[in-house]
C-alpha positions as CSV (number, residue, x, y, z in Angstrom):
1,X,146.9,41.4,101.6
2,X,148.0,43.4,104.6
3,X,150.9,45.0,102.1
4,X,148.2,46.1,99.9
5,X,145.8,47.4,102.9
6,X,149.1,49.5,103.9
7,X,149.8,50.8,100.9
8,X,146.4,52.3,101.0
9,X,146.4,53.3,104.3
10,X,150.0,55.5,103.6
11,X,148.3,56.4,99.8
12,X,145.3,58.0,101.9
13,X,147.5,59.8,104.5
14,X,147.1,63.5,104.6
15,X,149.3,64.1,101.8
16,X,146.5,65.6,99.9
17,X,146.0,69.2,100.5
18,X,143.6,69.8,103.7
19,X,141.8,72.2,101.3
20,X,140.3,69.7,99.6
21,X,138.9,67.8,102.6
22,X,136.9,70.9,103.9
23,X,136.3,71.7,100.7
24,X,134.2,67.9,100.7
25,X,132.8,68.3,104.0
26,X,131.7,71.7,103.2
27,X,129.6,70.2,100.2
28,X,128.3,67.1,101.9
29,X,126.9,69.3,104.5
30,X,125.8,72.2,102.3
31,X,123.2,69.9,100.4
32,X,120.1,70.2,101.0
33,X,118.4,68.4,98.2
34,X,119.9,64.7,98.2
35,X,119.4,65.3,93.7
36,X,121.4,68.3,93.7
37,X,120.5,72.3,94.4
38,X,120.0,74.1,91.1
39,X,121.8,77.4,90.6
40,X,118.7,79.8,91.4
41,X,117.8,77.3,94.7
42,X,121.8,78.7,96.0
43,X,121.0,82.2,94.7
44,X,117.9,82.3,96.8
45,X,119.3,80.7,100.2
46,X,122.2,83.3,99.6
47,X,119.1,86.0,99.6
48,X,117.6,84.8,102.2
49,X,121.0,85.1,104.4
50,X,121.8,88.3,103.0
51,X,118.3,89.8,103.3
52,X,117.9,88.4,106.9
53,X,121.4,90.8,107.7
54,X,120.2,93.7,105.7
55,X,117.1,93.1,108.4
56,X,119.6,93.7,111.3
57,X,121.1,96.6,109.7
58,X,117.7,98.2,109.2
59,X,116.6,97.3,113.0
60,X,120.2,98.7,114.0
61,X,119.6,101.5,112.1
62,X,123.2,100.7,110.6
63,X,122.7,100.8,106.8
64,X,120.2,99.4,104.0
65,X,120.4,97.3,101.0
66,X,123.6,97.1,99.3
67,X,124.5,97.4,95.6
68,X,126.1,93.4,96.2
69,X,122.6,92.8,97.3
70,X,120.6,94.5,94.6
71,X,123.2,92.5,92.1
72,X,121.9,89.2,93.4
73,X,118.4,90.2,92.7
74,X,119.4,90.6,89.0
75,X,121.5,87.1,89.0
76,X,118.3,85.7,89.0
77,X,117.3,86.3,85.8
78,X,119.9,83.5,84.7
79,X,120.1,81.5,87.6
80,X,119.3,78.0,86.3
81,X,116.2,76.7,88.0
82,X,115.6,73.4,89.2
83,X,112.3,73.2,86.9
84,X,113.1,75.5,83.3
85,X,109.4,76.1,83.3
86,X,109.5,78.5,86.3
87,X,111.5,80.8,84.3
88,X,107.9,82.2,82.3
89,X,107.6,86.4,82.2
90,X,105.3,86.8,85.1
91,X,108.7,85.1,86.8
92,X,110.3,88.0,85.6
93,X,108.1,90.8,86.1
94,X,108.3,89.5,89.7
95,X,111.7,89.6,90.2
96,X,111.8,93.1,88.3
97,X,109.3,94.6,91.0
98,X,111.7,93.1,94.0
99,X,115.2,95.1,92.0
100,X,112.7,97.9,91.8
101,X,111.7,98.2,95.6
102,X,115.3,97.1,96.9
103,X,116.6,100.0,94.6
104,X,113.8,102.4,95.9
105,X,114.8,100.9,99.5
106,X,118.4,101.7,98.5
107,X,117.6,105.5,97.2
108,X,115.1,106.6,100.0
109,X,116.0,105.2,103.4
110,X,113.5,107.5,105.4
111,X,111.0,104.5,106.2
112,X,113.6,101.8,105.8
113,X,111.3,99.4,107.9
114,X,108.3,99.7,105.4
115,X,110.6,99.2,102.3
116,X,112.6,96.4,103.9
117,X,108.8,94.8,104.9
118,X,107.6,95.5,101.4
119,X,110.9,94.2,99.9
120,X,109.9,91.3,101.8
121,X,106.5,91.1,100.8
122,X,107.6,90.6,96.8
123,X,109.4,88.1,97.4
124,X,106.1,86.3,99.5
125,X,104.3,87.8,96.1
126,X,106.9,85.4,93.8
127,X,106.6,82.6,96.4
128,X,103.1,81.9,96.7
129,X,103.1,82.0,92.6
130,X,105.8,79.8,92.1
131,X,107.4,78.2,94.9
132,X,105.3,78.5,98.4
133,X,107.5,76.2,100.6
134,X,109.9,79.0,101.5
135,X,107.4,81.3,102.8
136,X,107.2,80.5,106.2
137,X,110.8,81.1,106.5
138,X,110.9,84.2,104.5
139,X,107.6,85.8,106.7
140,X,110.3,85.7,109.5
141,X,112.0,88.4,107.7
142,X,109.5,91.1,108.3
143,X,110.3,93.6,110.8
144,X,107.3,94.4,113.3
């Protein structure tokens, strides 16, 4: 028995690659959802990171939306949902309006806070039709 138990314990030892044990704690930690995060559930906490540093560029007066940014907006279209029925044509049309105003935000940065706050305010639009429990956290993003 204590063979076997040190076999195990030497079969275990950091031979493997470290890459794969952050690679495991980085998942483990990552989900949020104990059944799993869809693909559009990622997408939109990726948003919501890259939106709230678009935010500080906007209050630094440092840039705008980027092209990366606006490119996410269209991955949404076929991001897998958690639920398939979310994915109906007023889903669309709603994420069509946010590419629209990030690209208008993109293409006239005069009143970069407004666009940025109306930016924001389509994806509240989306929220409160589909999935409100973000909102709270996505209000944070306007700029007063």
């Amino acid at each position: 028995m204590g063979c076997c138990l040190a076999s195990f314990f030497f079969a275990c030892d950091s031979q493997e690659p470290k890459v794969e044990e952050e690679d495991c704690a980085v998942e483990k930690t990552a989900v949020i959802n104990p059944n799993g995060d869809s693909e559009l559930a990622l997408l939109m906490r990726q948003m919501y990171l890259d939106a709230d540093s678009i935010k500080q560029l906007i209050v630094n007066d440092e840039g705008t939306v980027s092209d990366e940014f606006i490119n996410e907006l269209e991955q949404v279209h076929n991001a897998i949902p958690t639920d398939p029925n979310v994915k109906t044509p007023q889903f669309n049309a709603f994420n069509e309006l946010l590419i629209n105003q990030a690209k208008a935000l993109q293409e006239n940065p005069e009143d970069k806070i407004e666009g940025f706050n109306q930016l924001v305010n389509r994806c509240l639009d989306c929220h409160q039709s589909f999935c409100p429990g973000p909102m709270v956290k996505i209000k944070k993003l306007i700029i007063h």
